[in-house]
C-alpha positions in Angstrom: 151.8 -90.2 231.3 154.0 -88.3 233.9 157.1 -90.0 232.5 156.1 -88.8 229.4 155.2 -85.1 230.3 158.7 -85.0 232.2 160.5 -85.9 229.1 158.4 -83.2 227.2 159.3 -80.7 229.7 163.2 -81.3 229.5 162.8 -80.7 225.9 161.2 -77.4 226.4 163.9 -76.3 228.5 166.7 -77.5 226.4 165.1 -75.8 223.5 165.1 -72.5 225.9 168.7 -72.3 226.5 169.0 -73.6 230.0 170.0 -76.7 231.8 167.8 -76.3 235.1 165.2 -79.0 235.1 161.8 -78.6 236.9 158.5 -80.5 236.9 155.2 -79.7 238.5 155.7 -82.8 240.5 159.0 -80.4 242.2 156.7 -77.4 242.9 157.0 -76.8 246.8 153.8 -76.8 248.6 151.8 -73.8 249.7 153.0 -72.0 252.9 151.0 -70.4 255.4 152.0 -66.9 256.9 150.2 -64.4 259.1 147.4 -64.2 261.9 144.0 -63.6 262.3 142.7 -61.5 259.3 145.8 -61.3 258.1 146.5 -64.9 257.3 147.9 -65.9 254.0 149.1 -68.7 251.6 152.0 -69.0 248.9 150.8 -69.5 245.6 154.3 -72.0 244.6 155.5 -71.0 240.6 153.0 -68.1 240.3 154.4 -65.8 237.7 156.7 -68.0 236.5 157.1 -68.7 232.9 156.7 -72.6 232.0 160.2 -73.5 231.6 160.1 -72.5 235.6 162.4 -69.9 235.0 161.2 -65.7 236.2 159.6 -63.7 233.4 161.4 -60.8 234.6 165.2 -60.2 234.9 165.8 -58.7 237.6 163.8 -56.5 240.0 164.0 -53.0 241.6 160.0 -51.3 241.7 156.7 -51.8 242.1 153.7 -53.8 241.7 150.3 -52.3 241.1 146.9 -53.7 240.1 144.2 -52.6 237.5 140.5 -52.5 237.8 140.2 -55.8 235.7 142.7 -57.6 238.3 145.8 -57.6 236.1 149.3 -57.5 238.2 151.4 -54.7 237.0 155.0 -55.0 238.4 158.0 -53.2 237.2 161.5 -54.9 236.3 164.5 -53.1 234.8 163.7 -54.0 231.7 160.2 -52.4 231.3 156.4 -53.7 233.0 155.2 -56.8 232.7 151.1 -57.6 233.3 150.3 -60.8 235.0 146.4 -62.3 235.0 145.9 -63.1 238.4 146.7 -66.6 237.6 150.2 -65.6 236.7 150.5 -65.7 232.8 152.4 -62.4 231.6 149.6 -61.1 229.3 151.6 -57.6 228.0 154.5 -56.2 228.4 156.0 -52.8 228.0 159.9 -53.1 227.8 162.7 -50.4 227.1 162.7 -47.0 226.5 160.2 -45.1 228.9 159.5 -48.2 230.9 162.6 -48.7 232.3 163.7 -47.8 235.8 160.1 -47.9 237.4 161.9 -47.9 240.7 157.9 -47.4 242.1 154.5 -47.4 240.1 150.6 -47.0 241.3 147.9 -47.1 238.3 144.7 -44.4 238.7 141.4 -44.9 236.7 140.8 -41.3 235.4 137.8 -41.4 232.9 137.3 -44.2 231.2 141.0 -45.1 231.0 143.8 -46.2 233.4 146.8 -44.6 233.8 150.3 -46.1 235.1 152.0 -43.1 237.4 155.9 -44.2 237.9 159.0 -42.8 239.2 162.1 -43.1 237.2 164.9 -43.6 239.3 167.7 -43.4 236.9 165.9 -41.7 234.4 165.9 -38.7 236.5 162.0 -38.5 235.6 158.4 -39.2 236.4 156.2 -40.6 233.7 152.7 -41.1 233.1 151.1 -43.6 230.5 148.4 -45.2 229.2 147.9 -48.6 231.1 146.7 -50.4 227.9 148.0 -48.7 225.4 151.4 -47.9 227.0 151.0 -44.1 225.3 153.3 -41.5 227.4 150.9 -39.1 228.2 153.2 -36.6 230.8 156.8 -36.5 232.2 157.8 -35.4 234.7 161.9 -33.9 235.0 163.9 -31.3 237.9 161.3 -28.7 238.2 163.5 -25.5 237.3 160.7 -23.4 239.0 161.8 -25.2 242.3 164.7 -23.4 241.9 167.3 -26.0 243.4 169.2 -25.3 240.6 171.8 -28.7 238.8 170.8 -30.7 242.0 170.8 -34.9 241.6 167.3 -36.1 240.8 166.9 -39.7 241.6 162.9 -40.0 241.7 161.5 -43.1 243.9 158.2 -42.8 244.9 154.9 -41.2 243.1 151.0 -41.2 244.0 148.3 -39.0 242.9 145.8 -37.2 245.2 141.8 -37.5 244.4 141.8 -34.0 242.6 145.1 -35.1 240.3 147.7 -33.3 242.0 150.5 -35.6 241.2 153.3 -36.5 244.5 156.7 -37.3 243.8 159.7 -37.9 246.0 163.6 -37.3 245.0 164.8 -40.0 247.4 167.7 -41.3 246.6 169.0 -37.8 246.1 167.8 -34.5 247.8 165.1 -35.8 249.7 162.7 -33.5 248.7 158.8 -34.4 247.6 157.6 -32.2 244.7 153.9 -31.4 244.1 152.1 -31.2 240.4 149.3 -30.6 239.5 147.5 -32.8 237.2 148.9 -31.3 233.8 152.5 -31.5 235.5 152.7 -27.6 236.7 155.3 -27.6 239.7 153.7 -26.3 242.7 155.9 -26.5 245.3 157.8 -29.1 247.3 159.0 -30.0 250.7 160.9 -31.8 252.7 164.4 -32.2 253.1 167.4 -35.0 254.1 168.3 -35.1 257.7 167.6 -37.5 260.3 165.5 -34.6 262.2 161.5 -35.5 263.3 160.4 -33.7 260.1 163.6 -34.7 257.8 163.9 -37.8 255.3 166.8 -40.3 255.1 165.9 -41.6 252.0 162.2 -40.9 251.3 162.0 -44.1 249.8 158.0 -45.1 249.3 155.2 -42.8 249.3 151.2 -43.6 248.7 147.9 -41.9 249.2 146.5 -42.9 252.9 143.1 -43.1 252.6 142.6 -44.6 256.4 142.0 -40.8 257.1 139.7 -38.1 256.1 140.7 -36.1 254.2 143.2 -38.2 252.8 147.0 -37.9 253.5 150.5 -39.0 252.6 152.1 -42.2 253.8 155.9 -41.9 253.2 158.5 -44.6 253.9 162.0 -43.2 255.8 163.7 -46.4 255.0 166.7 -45.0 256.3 165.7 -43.0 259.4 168.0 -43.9 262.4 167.8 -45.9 264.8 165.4 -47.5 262.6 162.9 -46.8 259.4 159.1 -45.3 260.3 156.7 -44.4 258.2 155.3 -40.5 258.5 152.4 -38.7 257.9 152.6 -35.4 255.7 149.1 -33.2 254.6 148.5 -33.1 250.8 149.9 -29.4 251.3 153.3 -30.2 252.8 152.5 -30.1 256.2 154.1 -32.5 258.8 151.4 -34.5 261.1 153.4 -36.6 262.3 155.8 -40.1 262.9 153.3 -42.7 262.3 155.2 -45.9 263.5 158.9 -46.4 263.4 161.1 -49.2 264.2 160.3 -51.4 261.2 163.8 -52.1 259.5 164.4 -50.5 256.1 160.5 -49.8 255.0 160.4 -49.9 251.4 157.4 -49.1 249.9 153.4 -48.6 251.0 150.1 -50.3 249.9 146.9 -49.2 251.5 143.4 -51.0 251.3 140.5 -50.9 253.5 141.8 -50.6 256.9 145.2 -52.4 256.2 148.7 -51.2 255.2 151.2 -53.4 253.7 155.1 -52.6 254.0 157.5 -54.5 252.6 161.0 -53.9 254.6 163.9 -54.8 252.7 165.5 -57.0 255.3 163.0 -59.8 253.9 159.8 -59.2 255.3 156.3 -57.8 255.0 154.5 -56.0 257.7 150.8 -55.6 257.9 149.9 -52.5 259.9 145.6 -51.9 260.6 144.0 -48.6 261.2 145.6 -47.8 264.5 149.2 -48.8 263.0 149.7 -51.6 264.8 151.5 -54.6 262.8 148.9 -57.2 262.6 150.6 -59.6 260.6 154.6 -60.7 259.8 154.9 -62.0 256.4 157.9 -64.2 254.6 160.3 -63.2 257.5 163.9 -64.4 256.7 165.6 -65.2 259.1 169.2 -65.6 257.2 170.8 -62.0 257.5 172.4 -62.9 254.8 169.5 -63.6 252.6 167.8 -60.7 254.0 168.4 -57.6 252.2 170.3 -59.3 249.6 169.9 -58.3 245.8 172.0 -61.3 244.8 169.8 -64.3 245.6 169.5 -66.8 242.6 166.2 -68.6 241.4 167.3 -71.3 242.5 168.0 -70.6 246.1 164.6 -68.9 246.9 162.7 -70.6 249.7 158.7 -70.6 249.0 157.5 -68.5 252.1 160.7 -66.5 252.6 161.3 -63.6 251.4 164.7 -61.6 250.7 165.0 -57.6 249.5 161.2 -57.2 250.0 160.7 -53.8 247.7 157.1 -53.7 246.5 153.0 -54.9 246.9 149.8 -54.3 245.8 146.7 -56.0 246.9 143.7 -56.8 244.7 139.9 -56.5 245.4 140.2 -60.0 247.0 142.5 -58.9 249.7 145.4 -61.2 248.3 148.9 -59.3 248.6 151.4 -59.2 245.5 154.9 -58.8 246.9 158.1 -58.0 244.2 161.4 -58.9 245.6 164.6 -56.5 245.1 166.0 -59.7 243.4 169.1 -60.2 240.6 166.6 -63.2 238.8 163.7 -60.7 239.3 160.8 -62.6 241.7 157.6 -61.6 242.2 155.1 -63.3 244.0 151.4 -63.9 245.1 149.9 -64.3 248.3 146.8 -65.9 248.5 144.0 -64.3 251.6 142.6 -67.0 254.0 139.6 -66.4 254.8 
């Protein structure tokens, strides 16, 4: 019977297009990672479609998670939703879905609502998580009066009363404030490498470790070495909340626990005191690390490479995207 489900399998992936042969009996086993807590397993082949090949093409955003579970991660092709056993169960490709460079999904209502920043788009966007219906967009605020700068949105998150968050970081630097019908407000911030300046405000979420609730934002870029800072809903600097963690790429909060993927190729866990916790998928190749151009079928199962985005679900379990040419995404499974 295995001989017979190998054969079947070949077949499958001839009739796909490709020549790579893979088998369940070649799946690499679970690896462990972390501490304490913070102590995880792979899940090997999750999110993979069954010819073994990525679902995605490759990846540069986000991955974000519904109230039902669902995996939302964004590809530069569009958005692909996983169940949380890894099937892709709807997509959203082309158009207004490309160029999620970051995403984060509110429940407003009754419905659910992707937020996303579109890096080459020049735009942020809000639609319909089940529907896909573009609801709002979000271009240059004229108002801001910055006049025919370069916008090159990378990071959005909404605050509890709407007000909608997005930062221009792979351009001026700035973060500009809606409100929830997308009326500019006002925006600050600017690029430098002072305490209160952004080298590439690269990730941004709502930290709600803290009452009332502030903004986490990633200084991938900050010299001698990325932090993460704290900024008030209104604009206001609080302060450096931990630096020396590589090139910090995005934020995901729950509970107590942050985690921050850094693009070397790793994930940190940081708790309620920002200490790291936890080191996740370290690689320790610095070629490998921070590397967009690592093929399927070089990836090593517990090692990561250009770690760019996570999410974690209502079971604690982490799901990290790699910045990856094949497009890798992968699921993390809590120990407890």
């Amino acid at each position: 019977m295995k001989n017979l489900s190998a054969v079947f399998y070949f077949l499958i992936v001839v009739v796909c297009g490709t020549t790579q042969v893979r088998s369940a009996d070649d799946a690499p086993a679970p690896v462990r990672m972390g501490s304490g807590a913070m102590t995880f397993d792979t899940v090997p082949g999750w999110g993979l479609r069954p010819d073994g090949n990525s679902a995605l093409g490759s990846t540069h955003g986000g991955v974000a998670v519904d109230e039902a579970g669902n995996i939302y991660t964004s590809a530069n092709a569009g958005v692909f939703v996983f169940s949380p056993e890894g099937t892709v169960v709807q997509s959203y490709l082309g158009g207004d879905y490309t160029s999620l460079h970051d995403i984060e999904i509110r429940k407003e209502g009754d419905q659910e609502f992707v937020y996303g920043a579109r890096n080459q788009a020049a735009e942020g966007i809000k639609f319909n998580a089940h529907s896909g219906e573009v609801v709002l967009k979000l271009p240059l605020p004229e108002e801001a009066g910055l006049g025919q700068v370069k916008f090159s949105p990378t990071a959005i998150t909404v605050a509890p009363n709407g007000d909608i968050y997005l930062s221009n970081g792979y351009a001026t630097n700035h973060i500009f404030k809606f409100d929830k019908n997308g009326k500019y407000v006002m925006h600050f911030g600017k690029k430098g490498n002072g305490m209160e300046e952004f080298n590439t405000a690269h990730g941004m979420t709502l930290d709600t470790r803290y009452e009332p609730a502030r903004l986490l934002i990633c200084d991938r870029n900050h010299q001698p070495k990325g932090r993460l800072l704290h900024y008030s809903l209104e604009g206001d600097f609080i302060g450096e909340v931990v630096t020396g963690l590589g090139m910090p790429t995005s934020v995901s909060v729950q509970g107590d626990y942050v985690s921050v993927p850094d693009l070397h190729g790793r994930l940190v866990v940081l708790n309620k005191s920002n200490t790291i916790v936890a080191v996740l998928g370290h690689n320790p190749d610095p070629a490998k690390g921070r590397s967009f151009n690592v093929p399927q079928d070089q990836w090593i199962e517990g090692v990561f490479s250009g770690t760019h985005g996570s999410c974690w679900d209502a079971d604690g379990n982490l799901y990290v995207q790699d910045w990856n040419v094949a497009g890798r995404i992968m699921k993390l499974k809590r120990v407890r």
